[in-house]
C-alpha positions as CSV (number, residue, x, y, z in Angstrom):
1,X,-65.2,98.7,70.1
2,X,-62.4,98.0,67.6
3,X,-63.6,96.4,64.0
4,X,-61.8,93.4,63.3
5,X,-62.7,93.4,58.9
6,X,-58.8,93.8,58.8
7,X,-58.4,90.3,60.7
8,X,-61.0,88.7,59.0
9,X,-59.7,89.5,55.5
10,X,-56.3,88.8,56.1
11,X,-57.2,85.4,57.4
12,X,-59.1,85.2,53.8
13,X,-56.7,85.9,52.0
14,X,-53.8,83.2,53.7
15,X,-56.9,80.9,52.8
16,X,-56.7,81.4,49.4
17,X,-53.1,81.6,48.8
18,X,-52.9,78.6,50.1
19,X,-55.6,76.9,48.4
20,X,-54.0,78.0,45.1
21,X,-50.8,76.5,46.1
22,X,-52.6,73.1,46.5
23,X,-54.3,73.4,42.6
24,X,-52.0,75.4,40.9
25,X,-49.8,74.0,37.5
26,X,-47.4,70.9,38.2
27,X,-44.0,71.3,39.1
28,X,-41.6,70.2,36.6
29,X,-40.6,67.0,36.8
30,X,-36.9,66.5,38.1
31,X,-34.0,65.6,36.1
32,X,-32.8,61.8,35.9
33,X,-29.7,60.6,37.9
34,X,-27.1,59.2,35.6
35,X,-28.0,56.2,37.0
36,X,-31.4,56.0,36.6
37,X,-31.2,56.8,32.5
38,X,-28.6,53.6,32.7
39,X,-31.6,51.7,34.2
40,X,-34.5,52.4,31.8
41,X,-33.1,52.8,28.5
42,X,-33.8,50.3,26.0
43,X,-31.8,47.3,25.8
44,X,-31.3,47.9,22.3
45,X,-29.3,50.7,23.3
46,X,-26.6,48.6,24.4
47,X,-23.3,47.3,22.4
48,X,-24.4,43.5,22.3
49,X,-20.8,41.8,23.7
50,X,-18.8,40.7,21.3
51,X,-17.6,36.5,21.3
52,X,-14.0,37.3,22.8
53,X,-15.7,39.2,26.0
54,X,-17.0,38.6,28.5
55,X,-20.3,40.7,30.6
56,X,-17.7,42.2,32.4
57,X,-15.5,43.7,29.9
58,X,-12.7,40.8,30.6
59,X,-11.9,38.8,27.8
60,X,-13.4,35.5,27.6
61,X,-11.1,32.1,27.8
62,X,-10.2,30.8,24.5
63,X,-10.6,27.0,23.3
64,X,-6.8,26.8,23.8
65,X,-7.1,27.5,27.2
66,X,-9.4,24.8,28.3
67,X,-8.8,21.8,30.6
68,X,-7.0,19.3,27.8
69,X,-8.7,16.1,27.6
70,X,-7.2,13.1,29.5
71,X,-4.6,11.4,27.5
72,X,-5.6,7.8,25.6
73,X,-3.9,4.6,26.5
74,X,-1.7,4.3,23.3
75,X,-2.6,0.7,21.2
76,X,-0.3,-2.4,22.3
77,X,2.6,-3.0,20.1
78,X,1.6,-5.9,17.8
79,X,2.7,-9.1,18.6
80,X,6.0,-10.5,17.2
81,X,6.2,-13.3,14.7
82,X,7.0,-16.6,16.2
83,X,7.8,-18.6,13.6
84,X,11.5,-19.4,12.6
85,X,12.2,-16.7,9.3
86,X,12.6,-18.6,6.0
87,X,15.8,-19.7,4.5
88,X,17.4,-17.3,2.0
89,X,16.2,-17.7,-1.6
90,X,17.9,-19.3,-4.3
91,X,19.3,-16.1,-5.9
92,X,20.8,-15.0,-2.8
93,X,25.0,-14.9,-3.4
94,X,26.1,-17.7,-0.6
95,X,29.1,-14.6,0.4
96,X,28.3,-11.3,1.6
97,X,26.8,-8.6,-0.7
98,X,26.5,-8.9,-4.3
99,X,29.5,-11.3,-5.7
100,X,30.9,-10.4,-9.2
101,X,30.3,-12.2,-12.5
102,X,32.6,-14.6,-13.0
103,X,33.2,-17.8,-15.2
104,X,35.2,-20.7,-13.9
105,X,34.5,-24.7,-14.6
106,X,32.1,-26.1,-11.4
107,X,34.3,-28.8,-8.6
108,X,31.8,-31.6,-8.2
109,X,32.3,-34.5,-5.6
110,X,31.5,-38.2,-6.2
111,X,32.8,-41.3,-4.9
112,X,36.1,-43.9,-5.7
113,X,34.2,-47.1,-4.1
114,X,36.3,-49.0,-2.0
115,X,39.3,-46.9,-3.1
116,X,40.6,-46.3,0.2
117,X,41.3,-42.7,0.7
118,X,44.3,-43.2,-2.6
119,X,42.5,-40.5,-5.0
120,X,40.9,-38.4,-2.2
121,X,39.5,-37.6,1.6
122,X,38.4,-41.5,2.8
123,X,34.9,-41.2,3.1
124,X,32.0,-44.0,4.1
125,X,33.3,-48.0,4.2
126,X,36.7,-47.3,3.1
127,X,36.0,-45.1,-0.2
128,X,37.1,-41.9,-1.6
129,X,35.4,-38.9,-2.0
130,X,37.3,-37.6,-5.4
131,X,37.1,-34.3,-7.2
132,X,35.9,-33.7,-10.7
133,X,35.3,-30.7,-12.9
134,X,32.7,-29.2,-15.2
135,X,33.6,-27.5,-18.5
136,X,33.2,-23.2,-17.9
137,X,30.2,-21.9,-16.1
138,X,29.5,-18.1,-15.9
139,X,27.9,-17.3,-12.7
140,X,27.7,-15.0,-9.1
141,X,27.4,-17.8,-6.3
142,X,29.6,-20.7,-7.0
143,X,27.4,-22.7,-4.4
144,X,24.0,-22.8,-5.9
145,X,25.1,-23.9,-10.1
146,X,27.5,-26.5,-8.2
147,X,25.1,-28.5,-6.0
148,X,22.2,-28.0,-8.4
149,X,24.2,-29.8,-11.3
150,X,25.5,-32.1,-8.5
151,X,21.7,-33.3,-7.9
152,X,20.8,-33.3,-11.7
153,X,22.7,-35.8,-12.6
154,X,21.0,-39.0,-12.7
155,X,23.5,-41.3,-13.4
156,X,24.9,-43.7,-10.7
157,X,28.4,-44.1,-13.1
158,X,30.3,-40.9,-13.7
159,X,31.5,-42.0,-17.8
160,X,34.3,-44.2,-17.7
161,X,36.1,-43.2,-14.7
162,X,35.0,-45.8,-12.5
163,X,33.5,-43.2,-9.8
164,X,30.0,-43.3,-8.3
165,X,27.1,-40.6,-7.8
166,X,25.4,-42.2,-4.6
167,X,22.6,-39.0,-5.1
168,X,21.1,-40.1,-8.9
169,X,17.8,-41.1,-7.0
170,X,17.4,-38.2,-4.5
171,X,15.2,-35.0,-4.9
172,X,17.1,-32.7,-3.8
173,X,16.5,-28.9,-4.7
174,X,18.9,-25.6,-3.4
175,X,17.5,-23.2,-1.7
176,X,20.1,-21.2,-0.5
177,X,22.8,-20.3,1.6
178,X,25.3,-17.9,3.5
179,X,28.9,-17.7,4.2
180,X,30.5,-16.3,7.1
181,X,34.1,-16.9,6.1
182,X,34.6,-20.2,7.3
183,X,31.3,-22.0,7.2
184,X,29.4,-22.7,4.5
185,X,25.7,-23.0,5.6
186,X,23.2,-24.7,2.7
187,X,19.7,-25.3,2.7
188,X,18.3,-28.0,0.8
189,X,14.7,-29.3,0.0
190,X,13.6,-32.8,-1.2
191,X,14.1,-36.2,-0.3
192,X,17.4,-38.6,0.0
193,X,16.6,-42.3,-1.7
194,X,20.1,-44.0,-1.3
195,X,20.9,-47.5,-2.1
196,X,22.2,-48.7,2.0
197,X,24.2,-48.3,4.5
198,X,27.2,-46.7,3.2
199,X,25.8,-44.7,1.0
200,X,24.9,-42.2,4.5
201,X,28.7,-40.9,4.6
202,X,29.2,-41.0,1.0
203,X,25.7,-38.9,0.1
204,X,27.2,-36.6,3.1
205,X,30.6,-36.3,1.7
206,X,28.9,-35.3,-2.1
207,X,27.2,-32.7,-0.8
208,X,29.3,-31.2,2.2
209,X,32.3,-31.5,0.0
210,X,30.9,-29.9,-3.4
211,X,29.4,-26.9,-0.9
212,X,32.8,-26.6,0.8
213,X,34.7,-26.5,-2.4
214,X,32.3,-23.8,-4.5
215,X,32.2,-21.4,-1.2
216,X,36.0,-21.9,-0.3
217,X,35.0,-22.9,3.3
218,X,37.0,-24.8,6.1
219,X,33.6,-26.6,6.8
220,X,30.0,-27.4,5.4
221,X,26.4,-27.0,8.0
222,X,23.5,-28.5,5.5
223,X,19.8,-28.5,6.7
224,X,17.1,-30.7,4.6
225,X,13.9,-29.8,4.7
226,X,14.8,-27.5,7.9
227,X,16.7,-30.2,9.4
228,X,19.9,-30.8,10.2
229,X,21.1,-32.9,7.2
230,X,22.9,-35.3,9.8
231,X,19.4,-36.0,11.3
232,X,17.7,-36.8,8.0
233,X,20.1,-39.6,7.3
234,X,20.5,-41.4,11.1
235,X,19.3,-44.3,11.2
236,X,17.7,-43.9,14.7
């Protein structure tokens, strides 16, 4: 009979070698993936982004680039003025521009009663209107010194020479005027206080003719008080 110790042992021993393969020392650990020491290391570890970029890399949008707001509604215009602009002041040259200095007597009208048109243009119920003359005056606008020494006088006679100032009551003030080469346009202030009837053309002729004569116009418009002068005085 064959032994079998041989067998025996050798089935031992495979026992223990593999027994010692079960409790022996630990296997080293394997080495990370790349990808794996990307995943666990700190987040302290990486670059914080900076305020131009984005997550990505990509560079973020800058305030320039953003939608623009809706445009506004601009205001209204403001509304225009409606009322009528005022008439020129007093110092204002009746021509255009700035007139020079000059000095030359002031032609003043008043009126020839009942004279018929002899020593002048016939004027109200068959008078004159007649031209007189002021010593030297020194000024700029020949209209303004002539019709404001016209309505400071407040006599009725003119001296000796039998004529007639219809305006010695009135309050009348200049205000101003213009000149566009062949109308003279005045504006007046105050208050007419005339003595009848006929005194309406012969205050008219005063005043249109004095304005006419200072400006070197072919004609004479007048407003009182913003009023056609012609209005003022009708009688309607």
């Amino acid at each position: 009979m064959k032994p079998i110790r041989p067998a025996l042992g050798a089935a031992a021993l495979a026992a223990v070698l593999t027994l010692a393969a079960c409790f022996g020392p630990p296997s080293p650990a394997p080495s990370p993936s790349p990808s794996t020491t990307a995943s666990s290391a700190p987040a302290s570890t990486s670059p914080p982004a900076s305020a131009g970029t984005t997550a990505s890399g990509t560079p973020a949008p800058s305030p320039s680039s953003a939608s623009p707001p809706a445009p506004t509604t601009p205001p209204a215009a403001p509304p225009q003025p409606t009322t009528a602009p005022a008439p020129p002041s007093s110092s204002a040259p009746a021509g255009e521009g700035q007139l020079p200095e000059q000095t030359a007597p002031l032609t003043l009208y008043y009126i020839a009663i009942e004279d018929g048109g002899v020593s002048g243009p016939k004027v109200g119920c068959g008078d004159s209107a007649v031209a007189t003359y002021t010593e030297p005056v020194t000024f700029r606008d020949q209209v303004g010194p002539s019709l404001t020494r016209l309505f400071a006088n407040r006599s009725r006679e003119i001296g000796e020479s039998g004529l007639v100032n219809v305006l010695y009551q009135s309050t009348l003030k200049y205000l101003g005027g213009s000149f566009d080469g062949t109308t003279i346009t005045v504006y007046l202030s105050g208050s007419f206080f005339l003595g009848g009837v006929c005194d309406i053309p012969r205050a008219e002729a005063q005043i249109n003719l004095t304005a006419i004569a200072a400006a070197g116009a072919k004609r004479a418009e007048v407003f009182v008080n913003g009023r056609p002068m012609a209005d003022v005085l009708s009688l309607k």
